[in-house]
C-alpha positions as CSV (number, residue, x, y, z in Angstrom):
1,X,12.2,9.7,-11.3
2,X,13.3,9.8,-14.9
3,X,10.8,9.7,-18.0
4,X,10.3,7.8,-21.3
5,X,8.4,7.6,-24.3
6,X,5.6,5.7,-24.3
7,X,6.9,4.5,-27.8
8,X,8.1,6.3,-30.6
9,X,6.3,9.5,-31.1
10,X,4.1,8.7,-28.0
11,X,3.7,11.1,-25.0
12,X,6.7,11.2,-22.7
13,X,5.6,9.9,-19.2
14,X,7.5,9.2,-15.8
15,X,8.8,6.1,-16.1
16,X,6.3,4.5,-13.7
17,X,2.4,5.6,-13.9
18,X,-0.1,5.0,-11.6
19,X,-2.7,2.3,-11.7
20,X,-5.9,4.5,-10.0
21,X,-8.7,1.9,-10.3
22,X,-8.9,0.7,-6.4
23,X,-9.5,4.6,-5.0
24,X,-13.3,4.1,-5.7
25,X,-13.7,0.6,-7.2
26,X,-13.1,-3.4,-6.5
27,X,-10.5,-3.3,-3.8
28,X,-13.1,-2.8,-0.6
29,X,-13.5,0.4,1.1
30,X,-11.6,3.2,0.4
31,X,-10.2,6.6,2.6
32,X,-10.9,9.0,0.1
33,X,-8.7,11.7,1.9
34,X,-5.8,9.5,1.5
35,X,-6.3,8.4,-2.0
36,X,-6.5,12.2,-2.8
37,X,-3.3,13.1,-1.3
38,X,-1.7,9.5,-3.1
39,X,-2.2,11.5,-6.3
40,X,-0.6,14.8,-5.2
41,X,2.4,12.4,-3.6
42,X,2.5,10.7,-7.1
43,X,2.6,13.9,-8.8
44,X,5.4,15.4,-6.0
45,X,7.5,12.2,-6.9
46,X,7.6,12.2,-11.3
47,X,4.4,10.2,-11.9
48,X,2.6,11.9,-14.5
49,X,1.1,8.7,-16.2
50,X,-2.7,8.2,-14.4
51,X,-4.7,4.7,-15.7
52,X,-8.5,4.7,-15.2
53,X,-11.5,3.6,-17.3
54,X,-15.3,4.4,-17.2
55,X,-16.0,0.6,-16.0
56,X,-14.4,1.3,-12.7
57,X,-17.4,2.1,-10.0
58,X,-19.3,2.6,-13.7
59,X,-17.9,6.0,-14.0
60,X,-17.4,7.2,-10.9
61,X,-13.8,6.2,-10.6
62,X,-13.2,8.9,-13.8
63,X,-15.2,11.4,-11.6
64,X,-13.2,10.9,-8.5
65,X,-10.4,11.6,-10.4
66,X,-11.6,14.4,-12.5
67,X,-10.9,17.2,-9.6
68,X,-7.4,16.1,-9.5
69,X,-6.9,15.9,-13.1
70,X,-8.5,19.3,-13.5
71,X,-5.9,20.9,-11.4
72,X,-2.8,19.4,-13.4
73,X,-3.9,18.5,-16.8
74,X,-0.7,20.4,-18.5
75,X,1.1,18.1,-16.1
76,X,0.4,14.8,-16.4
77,X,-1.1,12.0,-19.1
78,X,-4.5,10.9,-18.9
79,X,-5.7,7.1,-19.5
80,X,-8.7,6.0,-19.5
81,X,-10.8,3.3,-21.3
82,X,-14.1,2.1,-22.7
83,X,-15.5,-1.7,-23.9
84,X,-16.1,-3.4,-20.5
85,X,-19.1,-2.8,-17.9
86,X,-20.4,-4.8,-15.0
87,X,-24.2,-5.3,-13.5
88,X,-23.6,-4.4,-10.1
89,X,-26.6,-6.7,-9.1
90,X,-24.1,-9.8,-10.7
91,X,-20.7,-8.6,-10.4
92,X,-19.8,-11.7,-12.6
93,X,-21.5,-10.8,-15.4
94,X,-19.6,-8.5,-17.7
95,X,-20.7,-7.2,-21.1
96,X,-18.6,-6.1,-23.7
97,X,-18.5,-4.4,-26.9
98,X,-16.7,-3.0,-29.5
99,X,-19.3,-1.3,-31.8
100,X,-18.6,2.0,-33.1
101,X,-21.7,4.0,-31.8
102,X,-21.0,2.8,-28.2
103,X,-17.4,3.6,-28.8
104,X,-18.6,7.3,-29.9
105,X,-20.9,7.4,-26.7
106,X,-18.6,5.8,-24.1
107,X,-15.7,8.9,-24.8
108,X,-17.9,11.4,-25.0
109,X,-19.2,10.5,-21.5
110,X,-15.8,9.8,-20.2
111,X,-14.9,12.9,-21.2
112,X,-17.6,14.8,-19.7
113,X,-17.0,13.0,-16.3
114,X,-13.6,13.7,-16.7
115,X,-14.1,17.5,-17.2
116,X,-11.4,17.5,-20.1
117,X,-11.4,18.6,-23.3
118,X,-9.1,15.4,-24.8
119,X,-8.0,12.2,-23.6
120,X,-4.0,11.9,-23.4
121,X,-4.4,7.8,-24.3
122,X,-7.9,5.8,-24.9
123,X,-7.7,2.4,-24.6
124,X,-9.9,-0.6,-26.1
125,X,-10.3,-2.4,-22.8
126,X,-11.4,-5.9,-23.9
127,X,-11.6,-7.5,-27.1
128,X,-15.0,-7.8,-28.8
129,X,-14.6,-11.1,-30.7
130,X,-18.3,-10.1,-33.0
131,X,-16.6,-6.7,-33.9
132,X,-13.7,-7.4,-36.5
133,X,-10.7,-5.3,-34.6
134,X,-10.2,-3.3,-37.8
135,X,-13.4,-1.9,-37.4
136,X,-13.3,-1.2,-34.0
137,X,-9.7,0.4,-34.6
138,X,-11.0,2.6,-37.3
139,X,-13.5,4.3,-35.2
140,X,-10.8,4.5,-32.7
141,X,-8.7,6.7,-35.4
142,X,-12.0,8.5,-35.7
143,X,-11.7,9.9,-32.0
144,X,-7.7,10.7,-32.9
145,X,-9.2,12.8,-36.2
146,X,-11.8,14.8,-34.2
147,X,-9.4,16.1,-31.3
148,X,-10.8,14.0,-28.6
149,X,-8.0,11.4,-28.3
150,X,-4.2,12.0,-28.5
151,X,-3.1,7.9,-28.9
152,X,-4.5,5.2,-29.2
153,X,-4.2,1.8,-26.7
154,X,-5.5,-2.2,-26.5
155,X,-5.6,-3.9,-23.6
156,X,-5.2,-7.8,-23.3
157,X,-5.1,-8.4,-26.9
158,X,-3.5,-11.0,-28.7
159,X,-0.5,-10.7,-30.8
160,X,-2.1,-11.5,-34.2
161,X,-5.0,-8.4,-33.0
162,X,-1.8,-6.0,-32.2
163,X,-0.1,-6.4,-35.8
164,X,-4.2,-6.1,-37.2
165,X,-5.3,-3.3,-35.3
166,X,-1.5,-1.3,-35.8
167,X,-2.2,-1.7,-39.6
168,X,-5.4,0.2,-39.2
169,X,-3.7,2.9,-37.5
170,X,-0.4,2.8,-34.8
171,X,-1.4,1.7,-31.4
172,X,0.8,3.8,-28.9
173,X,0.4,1.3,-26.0
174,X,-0.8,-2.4,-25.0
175,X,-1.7,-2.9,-21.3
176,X,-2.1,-6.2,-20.2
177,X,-1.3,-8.0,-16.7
178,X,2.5,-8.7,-16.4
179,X,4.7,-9.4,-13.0
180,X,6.7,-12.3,-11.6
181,X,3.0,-13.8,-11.6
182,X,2.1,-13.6,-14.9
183,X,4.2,-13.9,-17.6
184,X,2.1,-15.3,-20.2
185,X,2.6,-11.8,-22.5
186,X,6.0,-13.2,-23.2
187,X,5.4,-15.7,-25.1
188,X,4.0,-13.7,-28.4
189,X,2.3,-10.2,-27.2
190,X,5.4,-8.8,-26.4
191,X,7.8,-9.3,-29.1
192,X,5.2,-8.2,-31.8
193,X,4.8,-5.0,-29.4
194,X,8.6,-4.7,-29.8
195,X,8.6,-5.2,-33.4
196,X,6.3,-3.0,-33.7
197,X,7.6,-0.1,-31.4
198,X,4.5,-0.2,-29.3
199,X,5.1,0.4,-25.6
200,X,4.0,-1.6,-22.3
201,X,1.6,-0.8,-19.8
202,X,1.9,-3.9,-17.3
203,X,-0.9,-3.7,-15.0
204,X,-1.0,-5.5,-11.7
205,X,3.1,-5.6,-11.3
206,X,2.8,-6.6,-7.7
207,X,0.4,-9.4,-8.8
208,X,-2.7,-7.7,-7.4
209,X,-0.4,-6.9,-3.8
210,X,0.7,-11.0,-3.3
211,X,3.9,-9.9,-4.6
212,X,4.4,-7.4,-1.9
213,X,4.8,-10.5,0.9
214,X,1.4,-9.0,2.9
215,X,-0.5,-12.1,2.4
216,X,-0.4,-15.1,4.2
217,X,-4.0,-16.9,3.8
218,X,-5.3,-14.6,1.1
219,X,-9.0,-15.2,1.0
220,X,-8.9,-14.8,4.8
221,X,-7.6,-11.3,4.8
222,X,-10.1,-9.5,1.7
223,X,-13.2,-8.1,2.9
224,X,-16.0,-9.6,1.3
225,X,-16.6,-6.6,-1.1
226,X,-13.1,-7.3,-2.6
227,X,-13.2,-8.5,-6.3
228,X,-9.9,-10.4,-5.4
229,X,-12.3,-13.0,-3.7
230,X,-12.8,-14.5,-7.0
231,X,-9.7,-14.8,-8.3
232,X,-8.3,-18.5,-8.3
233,X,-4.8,-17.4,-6.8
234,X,-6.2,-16.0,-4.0
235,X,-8.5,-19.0,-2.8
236,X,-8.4,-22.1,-1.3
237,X,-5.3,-23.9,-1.4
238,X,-4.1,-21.7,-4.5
239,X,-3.1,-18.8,-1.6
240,X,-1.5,-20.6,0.3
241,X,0.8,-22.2,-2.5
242,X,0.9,-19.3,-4.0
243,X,2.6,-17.4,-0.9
244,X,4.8,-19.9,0.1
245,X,6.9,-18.4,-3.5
246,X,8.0,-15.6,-2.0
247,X,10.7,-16.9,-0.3
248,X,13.5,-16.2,-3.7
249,X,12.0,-12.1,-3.7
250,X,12.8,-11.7,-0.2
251,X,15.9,-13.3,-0.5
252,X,16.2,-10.6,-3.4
253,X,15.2,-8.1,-1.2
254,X,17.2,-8.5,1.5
255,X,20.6,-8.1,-0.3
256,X,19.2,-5.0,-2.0
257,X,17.9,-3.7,1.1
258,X,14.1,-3.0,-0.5
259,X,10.9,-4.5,0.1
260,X,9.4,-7.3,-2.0
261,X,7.0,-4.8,-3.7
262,X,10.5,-3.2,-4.8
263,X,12.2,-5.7,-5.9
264,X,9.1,-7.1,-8.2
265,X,8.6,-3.5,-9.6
266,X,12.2,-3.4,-10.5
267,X,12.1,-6.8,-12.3
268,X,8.7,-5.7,-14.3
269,X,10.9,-1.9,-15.4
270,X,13.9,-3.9,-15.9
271,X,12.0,-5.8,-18.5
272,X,12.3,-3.1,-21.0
273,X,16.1,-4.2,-21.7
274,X,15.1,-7.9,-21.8
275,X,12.5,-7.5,-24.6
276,X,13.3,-3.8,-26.0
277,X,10.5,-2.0,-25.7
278,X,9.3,0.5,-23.1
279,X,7.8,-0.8,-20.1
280,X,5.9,1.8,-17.8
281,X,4.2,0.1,-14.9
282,X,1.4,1.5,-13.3
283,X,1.3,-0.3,-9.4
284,X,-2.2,1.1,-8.1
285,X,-2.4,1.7,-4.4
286,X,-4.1,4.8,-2.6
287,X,-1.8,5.4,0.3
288,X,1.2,8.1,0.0
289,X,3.5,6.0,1.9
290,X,3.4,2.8,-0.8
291,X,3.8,5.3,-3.8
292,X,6.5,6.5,-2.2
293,X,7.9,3.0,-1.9
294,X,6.9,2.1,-5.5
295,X,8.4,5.0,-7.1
296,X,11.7,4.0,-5.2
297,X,11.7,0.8,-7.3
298,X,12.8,2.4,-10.5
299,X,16.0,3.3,-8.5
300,X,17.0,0.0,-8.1
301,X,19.1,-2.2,-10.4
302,X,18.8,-5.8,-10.6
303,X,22.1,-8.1,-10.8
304,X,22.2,-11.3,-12.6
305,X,22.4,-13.5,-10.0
306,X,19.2,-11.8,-8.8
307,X,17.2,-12.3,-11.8
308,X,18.0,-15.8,-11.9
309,X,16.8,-16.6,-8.4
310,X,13.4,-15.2,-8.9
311,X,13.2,-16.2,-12.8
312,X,11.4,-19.7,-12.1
313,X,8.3,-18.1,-10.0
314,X,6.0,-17.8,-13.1
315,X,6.0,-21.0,-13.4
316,X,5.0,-22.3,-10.5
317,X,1.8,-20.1,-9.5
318,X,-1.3,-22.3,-8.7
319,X,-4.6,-20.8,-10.8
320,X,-5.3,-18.5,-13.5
321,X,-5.3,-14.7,-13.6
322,X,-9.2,-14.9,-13.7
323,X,-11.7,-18.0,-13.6
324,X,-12.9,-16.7,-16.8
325,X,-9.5,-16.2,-18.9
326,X,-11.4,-16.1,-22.3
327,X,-11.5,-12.4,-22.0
328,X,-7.8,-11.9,-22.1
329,X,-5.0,-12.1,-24.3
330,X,-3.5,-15.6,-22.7
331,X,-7.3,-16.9,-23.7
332,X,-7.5,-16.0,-27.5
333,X,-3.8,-16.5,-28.3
């Protein structure tokens, strides 16, 4: 698998990362043994770029991972984020904050949970709307000055928040949700980015695993622990419609002789032309078998003909990305 820079005078990464957050966290029970050896397959195969953040499991996803990271730290690019926590007694309610003293306690404990000495790229997770961003960004630089952050990130901001907080000082990365799913980054987020020469993290490329083709009656299928349950596209008569989409990325698949998780993770990479900017997706699974078939995307090449059959998908999903969509970008912009 080849590499690229994040963005200009970012950190060079493989050109796909890997999206850890379901090993320990939100995605129902998890074989720990196998999500261990999906990080030394990732490794094996070029993936060097490795997204977590202290709200996953409220910290223990960063401790999962620490061992691991430990090991290989000269090799890879560590991710991680703070801004966002959950009460596990209401999984619904999320708190967030942007302040500067819980920004200066939430790395140093992600840090000491991680067992590192610096964080490769630290990401604002969600947006504060009571903490100006320039503020928030400026404490960020902070982190950069005293050696415990390489670059700085922002996930699911809004394009007027990107050109505010790069003023402040240059954001390396924004992550936000983007796949045949969700294109809503599109419309603004991503051409400031590009302007800008900030790079792309889309999370959820394979649209939370509908876009792999392995659901049929969604809500059905999740165990009752699975944070997915509450998502609009995979309830009710949302799933089913939603499903019944698919039919253009198999027919995509089929002539490229790939999967439909291949074919969507080739049309999120291929992206990067489109818009010109770098796009490093970050698919999260915990099985070595699927990053085996998700690092095989970047290998594939999309014709025109293809793109065009699956370019009207967006636009026809049933629901939101979350019932609460005031927390990301598509909300504020």
């Amino acid at each position: 698998m080849g590499t690229v820079a994040l963005s200009a005078g970012g950190p060079e990464v493989g050109v796909q990362g890997l999206g850890c957050m379901g090993m320990s966290f939100a995605y129902g029970p998890t074989d720990t043994d196998a999500a261990r050896a999906t990080l030394s397959r990732a490794l094996d195969l070029g993936v060097t770029f490795f997204d977590t953040a202290d709200v996953y499991g409220a910290g223990e996803n960063e401790e999962f991972l620490a061992p691991f990271f430990q090991a290989h730290r000269d090799e890879i690019t560590i991710a991680t984020k703070f801004a966002l926590s959950i009460d596990p007694n209401q999984p619904g309610l999320r708190t967030i904050r942007n302040d500067a003293p819980y920004i200066r306690e939430s790395v140093d404990a992600s840090l000491r949970r991680l067992g590192v000495e610096h964080i490769d790229v630290y990401y604002m997770h969600r947006r504060d709307t009571s903490v100006p961003i320039e503020e928030t960004v400026g404490t960020m630089a902070e982190l950069v000055s005293a050696g415990k952050v390489g670059h700085l990130g922002l996930s699911e901001v809004s394009a007027a928040e990107l050109r505010a907080a790069h003023a402040v000082h240059p954001i390396t990365v924004v992550q936000s949700e983007w796949s045949l799913f969700s294109r809503d980054v599109e419309a603004s987020v991503v051409p400031v980015a590009a302007a800008l020469g900030v790079g792309f993290v889309p999370y959820s490329p394979l649209g939370r695993g509908f876009l792999t083709g392995s659901f049929v009656q969604a809500e059905s299928e999740l165990t009752d622990d699975d944070f997915r349950r509450s998502q609009p596209r995979f309830t009710g008569d949302n799933a089913a419609a939603n499903a019944a989409l698919l039919e253009p990325l198999r027919t995509v698949a089929a002539a490229h002789g790939a999967s439909p998780a291949q074919i969507a993770l080739a049309w999120v990479q291929q992206q990067a032309e489109v818009h010109r900017l770098q796009v490093v997706p970050i698919p999260g699974t915990r099985k070595p078998a699927r990053v085996e078939e998700n690092t095989a995307a970047t290998r594939i090449r999309l014709t025109e003909a293809g793109l065009a059959l699956l370019e009207p998908i967006a636009g026809k999903v049933a629901g939101d990305r979350y019932a609460d969509m005031s927390f990301t970008s598509a909300g504020r912009d």
